[in-house]
N, C-alpha and C positions, 0 to 999 in steps of 0.2 A: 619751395620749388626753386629749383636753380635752372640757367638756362639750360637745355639741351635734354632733360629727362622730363619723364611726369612718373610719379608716382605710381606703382600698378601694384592693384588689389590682389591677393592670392590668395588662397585657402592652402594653412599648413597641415603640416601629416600628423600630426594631433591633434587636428578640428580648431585651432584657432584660425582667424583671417586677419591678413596685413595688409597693411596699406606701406609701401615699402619701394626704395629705390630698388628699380632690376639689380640681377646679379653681372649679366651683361652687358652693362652700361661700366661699371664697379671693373670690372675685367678689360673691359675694352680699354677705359684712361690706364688703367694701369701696364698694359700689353705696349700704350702710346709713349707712355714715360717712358719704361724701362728701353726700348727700344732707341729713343732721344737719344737716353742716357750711353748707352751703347754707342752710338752714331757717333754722340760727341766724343768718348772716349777712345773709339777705334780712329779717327780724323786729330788725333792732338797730338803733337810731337811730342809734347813733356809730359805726358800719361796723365794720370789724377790732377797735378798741378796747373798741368796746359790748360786744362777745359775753364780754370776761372778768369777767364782775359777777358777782357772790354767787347770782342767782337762775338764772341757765346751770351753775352746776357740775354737777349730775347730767346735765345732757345733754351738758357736755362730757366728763365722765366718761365715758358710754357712747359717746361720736365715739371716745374714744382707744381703748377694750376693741376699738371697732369696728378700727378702724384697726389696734391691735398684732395682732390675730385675722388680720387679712387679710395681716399680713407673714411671719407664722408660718410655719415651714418644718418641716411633721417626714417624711421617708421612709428606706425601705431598698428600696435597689434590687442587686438579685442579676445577676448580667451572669456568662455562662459564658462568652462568647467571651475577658474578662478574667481569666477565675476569678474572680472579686471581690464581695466583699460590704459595700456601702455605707451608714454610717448617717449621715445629716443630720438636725440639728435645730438650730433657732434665727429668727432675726430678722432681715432685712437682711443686715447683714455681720458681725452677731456670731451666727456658727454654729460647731456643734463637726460636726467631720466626723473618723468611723471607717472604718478600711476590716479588713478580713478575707478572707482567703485561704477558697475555697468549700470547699476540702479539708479545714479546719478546720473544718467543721461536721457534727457528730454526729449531731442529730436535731432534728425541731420535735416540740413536742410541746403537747398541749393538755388542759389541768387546769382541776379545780373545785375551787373554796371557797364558802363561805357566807362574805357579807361581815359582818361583826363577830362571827362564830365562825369563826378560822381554822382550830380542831383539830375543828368538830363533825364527826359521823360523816355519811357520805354519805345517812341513809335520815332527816335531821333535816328539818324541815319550816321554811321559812322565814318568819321573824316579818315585822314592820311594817317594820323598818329592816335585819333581815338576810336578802338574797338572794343566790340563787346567782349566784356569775361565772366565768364563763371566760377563762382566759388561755393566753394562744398563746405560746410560749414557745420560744424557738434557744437549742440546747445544741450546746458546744465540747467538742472529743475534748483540747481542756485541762482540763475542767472547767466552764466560765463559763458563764453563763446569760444569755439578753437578751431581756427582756418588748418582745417586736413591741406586741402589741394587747390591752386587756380590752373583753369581751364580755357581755352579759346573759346569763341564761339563755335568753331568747326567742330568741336570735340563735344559737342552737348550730348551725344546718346551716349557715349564712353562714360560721363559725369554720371548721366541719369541712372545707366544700369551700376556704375557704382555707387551710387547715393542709396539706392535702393536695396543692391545688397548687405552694404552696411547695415542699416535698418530691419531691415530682417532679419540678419545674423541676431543683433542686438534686442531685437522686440520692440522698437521706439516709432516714436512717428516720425515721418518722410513727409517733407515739404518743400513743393518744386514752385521758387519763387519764380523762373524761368519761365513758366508753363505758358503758353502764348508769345513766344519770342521766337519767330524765326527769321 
């Protein structure tokens, strides 16, 4: 999860489902960049050359967040006609790709913590800087654990119903650590 997106689940036009940055999010930074980019280039006396001076560095700073944001690759795509469970994340062409077998998965499951109290108790009231989150969470019949998505509190039916699709797509158990947390 990076600031400013969450992740959203889709059913593709082959019957798989993703869990997947928007395509709209991806388009937007990049519409932000190129546009910068633009801006700074049409405003520079010495063309190409001009834009590297001392007084463009925060906006060329922000052209590049722009720009590395919009190459950014994170999904898990679930495919049962494969069995398979795919995780990509990365940039262009330096991405790590995992795959897992679907029969290897135990349960999704989805938990609360209070952020800078990870041991408080569930009835603890959240302060200025600690609130509740939710994370979604695929569990292996080996053991391992792999955080899909973190959630706000606000966003707990968004979580649920996709905790739960996942889970059914997949045939596995669904476990709402959450359950009693409002």
């Amino acid at each position: 999860m990076i600031v400013g997106f969450r992740l959203t689940l889709r059913r593709l036009s082959d019957n798989r489902l993703a869990l997947t940055i928007p395509l709209t999010f991806r388009l937007l930074l990049l519409a932000f960049g190129l546009v910068l980019i633009f801006a700074l280039l049409a405003t520079s006396p010495g063309g190409v050359r001009g834009i590297f001076v001392p007084a463009n560095m925060i906006p060329l700073a922000i052209c590049a967040l722009c720009l590395f944001g919009a190459s950014y690759r994170e999904s898990w795509t679930f495919d049962r006609q494969k069995n398979t469970l795919t995780s990509l994340a990365g940039i262009l062409f330096i991405q790590r790709r995992r795959n897992w077998a679907l029969a290897e998965l135990a349960r999704v499951e989805l938990s609360q913590f209070i952020r800078g109290r990870p041991y408080a108790p569930m009835g603890t009231k959240p302060g200025l800087l600690a609130r509740p989150i939710l994370t979604l969470t695929l569990h292996t019949t080996e053991g391992s654990s792999h955080r899909l998505e973190m959630y706000s509190f606000t966003q707990k039916n968004r979580a649920r119903l996709q905790a739960r699709q996942i889970a059914a797509y997949c045939g596995i158990l669904y476990l709402d650590l959450s359950e009693g947390a409002e």
